[in-house]
MILUMFI-350684 format. One record per residue (C-alpha): x, y negated, z. Coordinates in steps of 0.05 Angstrom, whole numbers, padded with zeros to 5 digits, always signed. Each point is the difference from the previous one (the first is absolute). Layout:
XYZ/...
***
This chain:
+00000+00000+00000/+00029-00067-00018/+00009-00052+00052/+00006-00077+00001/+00052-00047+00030/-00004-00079+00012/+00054-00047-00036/+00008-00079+00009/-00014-00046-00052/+00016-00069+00015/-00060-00006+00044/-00039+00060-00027/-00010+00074+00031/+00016+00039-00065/-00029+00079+00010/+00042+00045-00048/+00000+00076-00005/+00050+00031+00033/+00040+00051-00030/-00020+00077+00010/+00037+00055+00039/-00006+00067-00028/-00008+00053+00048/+00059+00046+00016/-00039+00069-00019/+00012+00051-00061/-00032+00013-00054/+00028+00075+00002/-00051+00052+00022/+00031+00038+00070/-00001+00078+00018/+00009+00016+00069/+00017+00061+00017/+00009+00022+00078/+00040+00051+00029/-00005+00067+00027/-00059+00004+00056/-00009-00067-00027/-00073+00011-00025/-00067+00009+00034/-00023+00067-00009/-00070+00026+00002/-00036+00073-00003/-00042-00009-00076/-00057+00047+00022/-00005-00029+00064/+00035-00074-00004/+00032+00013+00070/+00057-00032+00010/+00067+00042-00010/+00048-00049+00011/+00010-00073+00021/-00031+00012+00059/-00016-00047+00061/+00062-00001+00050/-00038+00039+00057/-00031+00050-00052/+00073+00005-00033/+00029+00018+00081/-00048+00055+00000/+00009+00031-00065/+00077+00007+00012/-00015+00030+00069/-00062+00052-00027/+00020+00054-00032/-00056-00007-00057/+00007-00074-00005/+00039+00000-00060/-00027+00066-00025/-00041-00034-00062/+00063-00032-00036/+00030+00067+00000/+00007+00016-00081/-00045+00061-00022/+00020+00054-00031/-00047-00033-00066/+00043-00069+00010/+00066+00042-00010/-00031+00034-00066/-00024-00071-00022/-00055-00003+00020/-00027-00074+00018/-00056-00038+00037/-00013+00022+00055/+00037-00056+00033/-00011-00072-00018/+00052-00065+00008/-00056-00059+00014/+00052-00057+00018/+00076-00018+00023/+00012+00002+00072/-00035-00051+00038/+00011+00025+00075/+00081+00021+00037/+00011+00074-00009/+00061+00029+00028/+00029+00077-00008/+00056+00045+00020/+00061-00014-00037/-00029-00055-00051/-00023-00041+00067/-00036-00058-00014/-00042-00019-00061/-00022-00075+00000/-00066-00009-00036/+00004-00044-00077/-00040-00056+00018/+00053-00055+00001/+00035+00032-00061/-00076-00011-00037/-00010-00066+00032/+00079-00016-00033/-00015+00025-00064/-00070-00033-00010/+00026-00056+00021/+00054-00008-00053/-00058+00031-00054/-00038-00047-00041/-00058+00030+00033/-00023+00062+00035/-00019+00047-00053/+00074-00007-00024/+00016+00039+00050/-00007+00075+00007/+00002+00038+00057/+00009+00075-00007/-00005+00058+00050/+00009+00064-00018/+00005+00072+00039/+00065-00001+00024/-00004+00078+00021/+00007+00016-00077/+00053+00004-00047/+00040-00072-00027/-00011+00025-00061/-00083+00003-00001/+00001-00060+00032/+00047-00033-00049/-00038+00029-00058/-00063-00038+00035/+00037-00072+00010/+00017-00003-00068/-00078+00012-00020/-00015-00052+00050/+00056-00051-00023/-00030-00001-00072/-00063-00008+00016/+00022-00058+00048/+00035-00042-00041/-00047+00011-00062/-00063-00031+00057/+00040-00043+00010/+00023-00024-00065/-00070-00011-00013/-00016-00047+00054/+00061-00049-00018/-00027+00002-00062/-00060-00020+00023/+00021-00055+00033/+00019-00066-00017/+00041-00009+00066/+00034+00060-00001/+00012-00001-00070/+00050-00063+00010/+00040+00037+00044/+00012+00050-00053/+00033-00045-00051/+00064+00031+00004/-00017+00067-00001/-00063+00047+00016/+00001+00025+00059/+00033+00076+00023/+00005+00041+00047/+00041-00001+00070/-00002+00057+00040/+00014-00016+00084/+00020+00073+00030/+00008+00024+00075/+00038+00053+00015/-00026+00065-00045/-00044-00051-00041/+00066-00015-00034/+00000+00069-00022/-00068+00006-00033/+00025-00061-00036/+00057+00032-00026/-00045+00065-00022/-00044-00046-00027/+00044-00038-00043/+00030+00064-00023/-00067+00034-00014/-00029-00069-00038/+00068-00029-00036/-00049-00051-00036/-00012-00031+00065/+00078-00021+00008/-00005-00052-00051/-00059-00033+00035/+00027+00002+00074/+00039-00057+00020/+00034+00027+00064/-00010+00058+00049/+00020-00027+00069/+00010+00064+00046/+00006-00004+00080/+00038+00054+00024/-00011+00051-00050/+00035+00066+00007/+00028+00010-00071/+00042+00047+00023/-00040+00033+00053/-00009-00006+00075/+00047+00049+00044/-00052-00013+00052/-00047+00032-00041/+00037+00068+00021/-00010-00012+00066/-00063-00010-00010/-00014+00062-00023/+00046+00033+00049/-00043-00031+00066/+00035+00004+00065/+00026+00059-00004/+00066-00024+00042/-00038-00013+00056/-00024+00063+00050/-00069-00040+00011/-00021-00044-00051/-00056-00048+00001/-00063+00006-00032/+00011-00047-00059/+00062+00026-00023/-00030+00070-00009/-00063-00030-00031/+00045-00037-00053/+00037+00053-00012/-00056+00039-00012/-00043-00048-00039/+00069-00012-00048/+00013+00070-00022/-00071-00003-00035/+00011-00059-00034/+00036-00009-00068/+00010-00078+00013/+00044+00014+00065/+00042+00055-00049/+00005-00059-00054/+00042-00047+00051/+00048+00057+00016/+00081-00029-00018/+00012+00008-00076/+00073-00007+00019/+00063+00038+00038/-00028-00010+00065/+00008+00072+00034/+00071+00006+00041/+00038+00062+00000/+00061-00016+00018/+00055-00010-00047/-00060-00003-00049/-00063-00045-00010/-00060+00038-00033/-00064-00022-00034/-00063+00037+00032/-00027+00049-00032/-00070+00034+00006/+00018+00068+00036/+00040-00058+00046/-00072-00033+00012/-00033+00065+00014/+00046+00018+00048/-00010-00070+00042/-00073+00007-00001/-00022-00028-00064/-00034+00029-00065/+00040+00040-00049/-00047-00018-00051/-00008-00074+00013/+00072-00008+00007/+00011+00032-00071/-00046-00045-00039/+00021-00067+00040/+00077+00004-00012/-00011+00028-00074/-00043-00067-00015/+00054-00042+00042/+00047+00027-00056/-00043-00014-00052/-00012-00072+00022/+00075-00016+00013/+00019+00024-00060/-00047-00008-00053/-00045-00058+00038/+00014-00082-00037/+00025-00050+00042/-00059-00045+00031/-00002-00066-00022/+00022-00062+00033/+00008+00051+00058/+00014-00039+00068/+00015+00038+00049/-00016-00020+00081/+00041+00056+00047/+00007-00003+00081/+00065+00001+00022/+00032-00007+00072/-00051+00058+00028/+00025+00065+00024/-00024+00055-00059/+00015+00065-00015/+00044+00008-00054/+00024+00070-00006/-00031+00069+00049/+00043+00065+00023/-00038+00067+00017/+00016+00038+00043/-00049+00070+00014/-00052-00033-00028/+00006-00068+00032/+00018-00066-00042/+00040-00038+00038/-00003-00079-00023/+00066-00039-00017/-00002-00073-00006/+00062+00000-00047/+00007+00015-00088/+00042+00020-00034/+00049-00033-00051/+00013+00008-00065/+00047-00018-00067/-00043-00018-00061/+00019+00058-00027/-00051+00033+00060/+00057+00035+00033/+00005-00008+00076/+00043-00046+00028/+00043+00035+00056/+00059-00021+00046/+00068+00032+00003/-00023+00066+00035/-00055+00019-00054/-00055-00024+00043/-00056-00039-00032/-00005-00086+00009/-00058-00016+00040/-00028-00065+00012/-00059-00027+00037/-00041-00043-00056/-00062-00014+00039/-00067-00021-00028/-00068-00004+00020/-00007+00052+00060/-00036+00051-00057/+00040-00007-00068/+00073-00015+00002/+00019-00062-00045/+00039+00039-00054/-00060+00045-00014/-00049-00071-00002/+00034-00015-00069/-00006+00033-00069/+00060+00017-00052/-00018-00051-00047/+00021-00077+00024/-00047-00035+00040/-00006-00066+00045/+00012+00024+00073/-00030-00042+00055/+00024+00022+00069/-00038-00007+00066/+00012+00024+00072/-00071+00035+00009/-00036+00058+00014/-00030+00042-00051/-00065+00004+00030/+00000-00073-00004/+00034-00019-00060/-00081-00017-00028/-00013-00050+00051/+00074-00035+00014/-00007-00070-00012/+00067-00010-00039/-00033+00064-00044/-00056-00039-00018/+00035-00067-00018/+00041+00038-00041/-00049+00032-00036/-00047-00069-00006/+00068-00029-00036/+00003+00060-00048/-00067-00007-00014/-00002-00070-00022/+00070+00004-00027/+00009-00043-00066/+00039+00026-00066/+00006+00073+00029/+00058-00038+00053/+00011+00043+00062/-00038-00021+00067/+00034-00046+00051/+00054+00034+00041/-00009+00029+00067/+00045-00006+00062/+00028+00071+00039/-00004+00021+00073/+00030+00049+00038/-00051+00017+00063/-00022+00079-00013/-00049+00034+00050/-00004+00070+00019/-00076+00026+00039/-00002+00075+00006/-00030+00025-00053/-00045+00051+00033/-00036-00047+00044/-00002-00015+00070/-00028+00021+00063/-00046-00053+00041/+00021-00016+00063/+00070+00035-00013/+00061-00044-00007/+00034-00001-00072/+00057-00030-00038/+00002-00054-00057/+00061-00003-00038/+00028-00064-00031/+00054+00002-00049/+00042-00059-00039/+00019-00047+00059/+00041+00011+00058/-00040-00046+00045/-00059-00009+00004/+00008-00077-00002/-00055-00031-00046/-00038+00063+00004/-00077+00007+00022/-00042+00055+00002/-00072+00020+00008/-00047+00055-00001/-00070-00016-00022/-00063+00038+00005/-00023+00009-00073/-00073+00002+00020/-00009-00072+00038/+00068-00021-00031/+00014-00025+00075/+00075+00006+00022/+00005+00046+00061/+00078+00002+00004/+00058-00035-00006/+00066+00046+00009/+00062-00029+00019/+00057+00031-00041/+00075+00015+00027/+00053+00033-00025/+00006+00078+00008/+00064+00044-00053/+00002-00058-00040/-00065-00033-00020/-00062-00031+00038/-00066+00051+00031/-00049-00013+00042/-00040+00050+00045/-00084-00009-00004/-00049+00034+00023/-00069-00009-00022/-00059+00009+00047/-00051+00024-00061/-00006+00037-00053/-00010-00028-00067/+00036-00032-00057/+00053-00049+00012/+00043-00056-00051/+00068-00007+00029/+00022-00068-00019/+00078-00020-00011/+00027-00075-00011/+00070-00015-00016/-00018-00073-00018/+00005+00021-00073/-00057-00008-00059/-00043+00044+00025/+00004+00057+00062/+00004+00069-00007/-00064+00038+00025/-00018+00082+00005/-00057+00028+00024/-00009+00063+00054/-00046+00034+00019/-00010+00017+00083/-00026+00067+00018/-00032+00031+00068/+00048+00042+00035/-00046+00067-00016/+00007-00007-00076/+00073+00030+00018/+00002+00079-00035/
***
């Protein structure tokens, strides 16, 4: 709308117009795509809900031993068969589970993205049944992305105001990935090559191209420990069902035996607790994608960095035993190893789920690096900025530059006991000068805690002990861009094995 401004003229009031801002959106038409456990799922027949449940309903269906019975894959879901599970919308409530911890609902990522949209049906948000293989899912993105962009196509069209922002160019397509959405991208893009052409840029936030070693441990449970808790055993459980879990698993050398470093295998899966089958089919299409898959276009590339994450596992009897430490390599792909034989290792971080070397692809992208949890990587504040700038970047330029931290936060991973003490782990600083921390109840988003952090072999923890069960955002500040957060979840002291 225009608007008017007053000028002097000798004695006269002149009213002239004044000139017009354009709004910073894009005319592009936006995909996004949410991660694993990152969409609402609901029973078709019945339309109960599966997944994405209320915080107290989630406590109880980690601690019942049919609460998580119903996203279980069917014998008919491993032969193909589909439907009888629905995805109705991207997370909107905090989940949390064992090993992937927390999973921060999409709504600030939408309310980004819309923003930066030259209005709301430019933007398309798309769950999908996460239990199920990448590569169905991937084949149904790329249905969804072309029908997308053709609606919206004709609405520019359509319009006279969105028409002018389309002088340029007409608008494409930009996919914004979480996590395992970047890998229905990628199997979409391979699936549909005509839609490579008409995407402007895939910006993926914390994508495992390479595979999650912590999906192995998923699958393995808590089999270390002589009485494990409830969750644990339910995720393991619910895991070895589900082809999605066996689709994260580490497409690289990731298993240590020694002298050696080994890629898994599916007789290796089997043997930790996972599916034979499932294991098969998700590292033969991991092949197939690395080697025959294009490059995505205008890829940019958001990966957490500064966390403690699993980057390579030994077994032992059955047991995987995490290592926070890789491996190194010459370009040639031959290990690096020190005067005695033994292999290099080196502790590259990441986001607490996927290590930063497997959050990249082979072919050359833009790298943006950010000290945050993967859980949280939708919802970050410097995420979203940096996504806004790509968005309504200008002549295909790169977004605006991000700063780095260093703070990293460890939670145990398979909850905590109410009313029992526990210990949160800080790593990056030596002191904890210029570091707060919180916990917050996700529910009434009220802070209950404050710990105060000391040193203890080398970096800052804290002891807390909450007096309820529930779900719980721990909250870390280093006086940086934006704070690291995780979620965990706080058990009764029954739901013990």
């Amino acid at each position: 709308m225009r608007s008017w401004q007053v000028s002097q003229s000798g004695s006269e009031r002149v009213w002239s117009p004044r000139p017009s801002v354009s709004p910073d959106v894009t005319q592009d038409a936006v995909i996004v795509v949410p991660g694993i456990m990152g969409s609402e799922l609901r029973d078709t027949e019945t339309g109960n809900l599966l997944w994405g449940l209320d915080v107290r309903v989630l406590e109880r269906a980690w601690r019942r031993g049919d609460g998580l019975q119903g996203l279980h894959a069917t014998e008919e879901e491993l032969e193909g068969g589909t439907g009888r599970v629905s995805a109705t919308r991207l997370l909107t409530r905090p989940a949390w589970a064992p090993f992937l911890r927390g999973i921060e609902p999409y709504s600030d990522l939408l309310g980004t993205i819309t923003e930066a949209a030259a209005a709301p049906e430019a933007v398309l948000a798309f769950p999908y049944d996460w239990r199920l293989p990448v590569e169905h899912n991937g084949a149904l993105l790329a249905t969804a992305a072309r029908k997308h962009l053709l609606q919206w196509c004709l609405q520019v069209e359509a319009s006279a105001n969105l028409r002018a922002l389309c002088e340029d160019r007409p608008p494409r397509l930009v996919f914004v990935a979480h996590s395992m959405g970047g890998l229905l991208t990628r199997a979409a893009l391979a699936r549909e090559p005509d839609l490579i052409p008409d995407t402007r840029a895939v910006i993926s936030l914390g994508t495992p191209f390479l595979g999650a070693a912590q999906a192995v441990a998923i699958l393995n449970g808590d089999r270390a420990n002589p009485l494990p808790a409830l969750p644990p055993r339910r995720m393991q459980a619910l895991a070895a069902t589900l082809p999605g879990v066996h689709d994260l698993l580490p497409d690289y050398r990731c298993l240590d035996e020694g002298l050696e470093i080994a890629r898994l295998s599916p007789e290796i899966v089997e043997a930790i607790g996972g599916s034979k089958e499932l294991a098969a089919r998700a590292l033969e299409f991991q092949e197939r994608m690395r080697t025959t898959a294009p490059g995505l276009p205008g890829h940019r590339a958001v990966i957490g960095i500064a966390q403690p994450t699993v980057q390579s596992l030994r077994i032992e009897n059955g047991i995987v035993h995490a290592q926070y430490e890789a491996f190194r390599a010459h370009g040639d792909g031959m290990l690096r190893r020190d005067a005695d034989g033994v292999p290099i290792r080196q502790d590259r971080t990441g986001d607490g789920t996927v290590y930063r070397d497997a959050a990249s692809t082979s072919t050359p992208s833009s790298a943006t690096y950010l000290p945050v949890q993967h859980g949280a990587l939708a919802k970050n504040s410097t995420a979203l900025r940096y996504v806004h700038a790509v968005l309504t970047e200008h002549d295909e330029h790169l977004g605006a530059p991000m700063g780095s931290g260093d703070l990293g936060l460890i939670l145990p991973e398979e909850g905590v006991m109410a009313e029992q003490p526990w210990m949160l782990r800080v790593t990056g600083r030596p002191s904890p000068a210029g570091v707060t921390c919180r916990v917050e109840d996700v529910t009434t988003g009220r802070s209950i805690a404050r710990p105060q952090l000391s040193g203890r072999d080398g970096e800052l923890a804290a002891q807390i002990t909450l007096s309820d069960t529930g779900l719980y955002r721990v909250r870390l500040d280093g006086g940086g861009s934006a704070p690291v957060t995780q979620l965990v979840l706080a058990l009764a002291p029954e739901d013990l094995g």
